[in-house]
C-alpha positions in Angstrom: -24.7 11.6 30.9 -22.4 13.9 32.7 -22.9 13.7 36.6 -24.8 17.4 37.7 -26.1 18.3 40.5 -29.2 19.9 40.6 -30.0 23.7 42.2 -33.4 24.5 42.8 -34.0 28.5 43.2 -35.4 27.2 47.3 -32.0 25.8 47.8 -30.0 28.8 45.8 -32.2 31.6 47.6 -31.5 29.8 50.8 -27.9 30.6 50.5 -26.0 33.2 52.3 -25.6 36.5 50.4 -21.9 36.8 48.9 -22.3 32.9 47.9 -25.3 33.2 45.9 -23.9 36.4 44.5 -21.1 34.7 42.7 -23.3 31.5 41.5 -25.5 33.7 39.9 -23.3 36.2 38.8 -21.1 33.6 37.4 -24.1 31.6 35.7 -24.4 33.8 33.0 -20.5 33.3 31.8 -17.6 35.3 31.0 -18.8 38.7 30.5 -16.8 41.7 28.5 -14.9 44.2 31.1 -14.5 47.7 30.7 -13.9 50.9 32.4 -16.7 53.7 31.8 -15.5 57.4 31.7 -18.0 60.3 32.8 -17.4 63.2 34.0 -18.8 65.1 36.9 -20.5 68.0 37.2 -17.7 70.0 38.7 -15.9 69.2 35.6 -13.6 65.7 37.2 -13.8 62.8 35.9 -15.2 59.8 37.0 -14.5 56.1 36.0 -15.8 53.0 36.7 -15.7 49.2 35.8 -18.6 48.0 34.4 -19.0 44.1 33.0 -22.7 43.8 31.4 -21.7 46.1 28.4 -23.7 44.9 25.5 -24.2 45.4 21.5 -27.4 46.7 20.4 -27.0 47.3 16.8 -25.0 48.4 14.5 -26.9 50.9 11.9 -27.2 52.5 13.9 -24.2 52.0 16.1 -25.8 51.6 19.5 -24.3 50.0 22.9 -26.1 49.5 26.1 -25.0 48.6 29.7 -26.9 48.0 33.1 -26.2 50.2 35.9 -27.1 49.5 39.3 -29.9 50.8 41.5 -29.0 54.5 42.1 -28.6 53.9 45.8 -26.1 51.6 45.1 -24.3 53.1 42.1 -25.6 56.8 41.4 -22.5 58.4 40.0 -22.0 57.2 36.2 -25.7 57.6 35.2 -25.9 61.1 36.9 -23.2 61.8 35.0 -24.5 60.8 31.7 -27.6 62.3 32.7 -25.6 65.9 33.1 -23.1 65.3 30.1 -25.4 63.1 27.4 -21.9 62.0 27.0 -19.2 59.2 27.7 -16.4 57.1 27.0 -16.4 52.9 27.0 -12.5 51.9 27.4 -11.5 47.8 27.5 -9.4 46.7 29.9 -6.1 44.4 29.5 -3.9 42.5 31.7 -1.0 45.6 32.2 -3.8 47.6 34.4 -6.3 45.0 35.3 -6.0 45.6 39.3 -6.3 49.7 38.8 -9.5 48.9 36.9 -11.0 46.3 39.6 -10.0 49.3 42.2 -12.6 51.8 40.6 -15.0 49.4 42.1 -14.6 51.0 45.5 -17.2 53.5 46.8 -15.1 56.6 46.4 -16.7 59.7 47.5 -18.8 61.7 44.3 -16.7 63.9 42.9 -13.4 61.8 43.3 -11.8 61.4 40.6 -10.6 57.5 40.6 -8.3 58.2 37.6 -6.4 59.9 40.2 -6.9 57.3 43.4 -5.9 54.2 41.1 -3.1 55.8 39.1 -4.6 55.5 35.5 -3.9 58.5 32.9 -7.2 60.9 31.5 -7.0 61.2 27.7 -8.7 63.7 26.2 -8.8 63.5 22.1 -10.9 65.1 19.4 -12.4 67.8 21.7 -14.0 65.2 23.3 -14.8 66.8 27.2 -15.1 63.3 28.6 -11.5 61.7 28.7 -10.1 58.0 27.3 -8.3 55.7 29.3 -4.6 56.5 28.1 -3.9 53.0 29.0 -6.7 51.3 26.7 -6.1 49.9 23.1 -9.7 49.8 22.4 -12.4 52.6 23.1 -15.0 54.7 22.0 -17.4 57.6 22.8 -20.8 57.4 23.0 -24.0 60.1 22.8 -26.3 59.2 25.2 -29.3 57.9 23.2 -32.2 56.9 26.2 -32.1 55.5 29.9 -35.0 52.4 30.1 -35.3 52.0 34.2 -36.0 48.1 34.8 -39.0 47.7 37.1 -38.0 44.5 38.6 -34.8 45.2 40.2 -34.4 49.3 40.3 -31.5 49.0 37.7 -31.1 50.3 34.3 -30.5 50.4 30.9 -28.7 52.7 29.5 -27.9 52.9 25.5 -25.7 55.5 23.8 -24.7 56.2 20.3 -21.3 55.5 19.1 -19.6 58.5 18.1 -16.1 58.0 18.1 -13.3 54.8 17.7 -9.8 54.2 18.8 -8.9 51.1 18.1 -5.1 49.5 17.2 -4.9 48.9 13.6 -3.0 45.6 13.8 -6.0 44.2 15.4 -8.6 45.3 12.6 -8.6 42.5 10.2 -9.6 43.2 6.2 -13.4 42.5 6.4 -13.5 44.5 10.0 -13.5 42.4 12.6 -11.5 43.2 15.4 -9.3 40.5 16.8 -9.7 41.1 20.5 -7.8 38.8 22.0 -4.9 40.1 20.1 -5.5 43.3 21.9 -5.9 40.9 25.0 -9.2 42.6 26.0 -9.8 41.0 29.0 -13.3 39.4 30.5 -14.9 38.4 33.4 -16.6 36.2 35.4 -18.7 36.6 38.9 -18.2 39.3 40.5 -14.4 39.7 40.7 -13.0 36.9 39.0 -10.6 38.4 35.4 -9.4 36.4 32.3 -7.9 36.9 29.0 -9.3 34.8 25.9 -8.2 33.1 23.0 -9.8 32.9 19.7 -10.4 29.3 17.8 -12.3 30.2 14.8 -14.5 32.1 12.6 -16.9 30.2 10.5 -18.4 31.2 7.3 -22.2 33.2 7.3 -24.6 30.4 8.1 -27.0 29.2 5.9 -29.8 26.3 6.0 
């Protein structure tokens, strides 16, 4: 039997703040990390890095991710709220540090495609812009906002509406080969990785 030590929630609440921040937040696992494009009501653009994005289904194609209590992170719902409309771009290893920089608490209507030196890309008459620098993203339709009693936070769940994604990296049967793409992942609250991929297995059956 391996060695463990045991936490109980007394002991883990008892801890000081930023400590029991990254235990828990790193409990869960690595975590998919990408940058989420709005755009503000003065017509700027907004982006963030968000790591609790999440697939919901896919007929139809719907995505969901948490935002944080509005007093803590107001601007990327607002803007969905305004806009019914946004962009979800992955983030790789070339621009990792300009991504973790959108963090920050910049002022609203900042745009921090500007303050961390990544490029807007605006395709298909889409009014919210891509990540330039992105090999994988899409656009989403905002679908419905679920507010989460317990904590303040909530869930947010768009439509897909539109795909970029590197052909070289879509295999024959569809599945996309991420780590070719080195879309990266994360862990706690600050910690970045890329991933490898060991297999696929056949459908399973009993």
């Amino acid at each position: 039997m391996l060695n463990m030590k045991y936490y109980s929630l007394n002991e883990i609440n008892s801890w000081e703040r930023f400590y029991r921040a990254n235990f828990i937040n790193s409990l869960s696992g690595f975590k998919p990390v990408s940058l989420i494009s709005t755009l503000h009501k003065s017509g700027l653009p907004n982006l963030a890095v968000f790591s609790n994005i999440v697939h919901l289904g896919a007929d139809p194609a719907l995505i969901g991710f948490i935002n944080r209590p509005r007093q803590a992170a107001p601007h990327t719902i607002t803007n969905i709220e305004n806009s019914g409309v946004y962009t979800i771009n992955h983030v790789h290893p070339s621009f990792v540090a300009k991504a973790h920089q959108t963090s920050a608490k910049y002022a609203e209507g900042v745009s921090e495609f500007e303050e961390v030196g990544l490029t807007p890309e605006y395709n298909d008459g889409i009014e919210v812009p891509f990540v330039l620098e992105s090999s994988v993203k899409y656009a989403l339709s905002l679908s419905e906002i679920i507010p989460l009693k317990e904590n303040g936070t909530f869930l947010v769940i768009g439509k897909l509406t539109h795909a970029y994604v590197l052909p070289s990296i879509v295999e024959q049967d569809g599945f996309i080969d991420l780590s070719k793409a080195e879309s990266m992942v994360s862990l706690g609250i600050d910690g970045y990785t890329t991933t490898g991929s060991i297999s696929r297995f056949d459908y399973a059956k009993p």
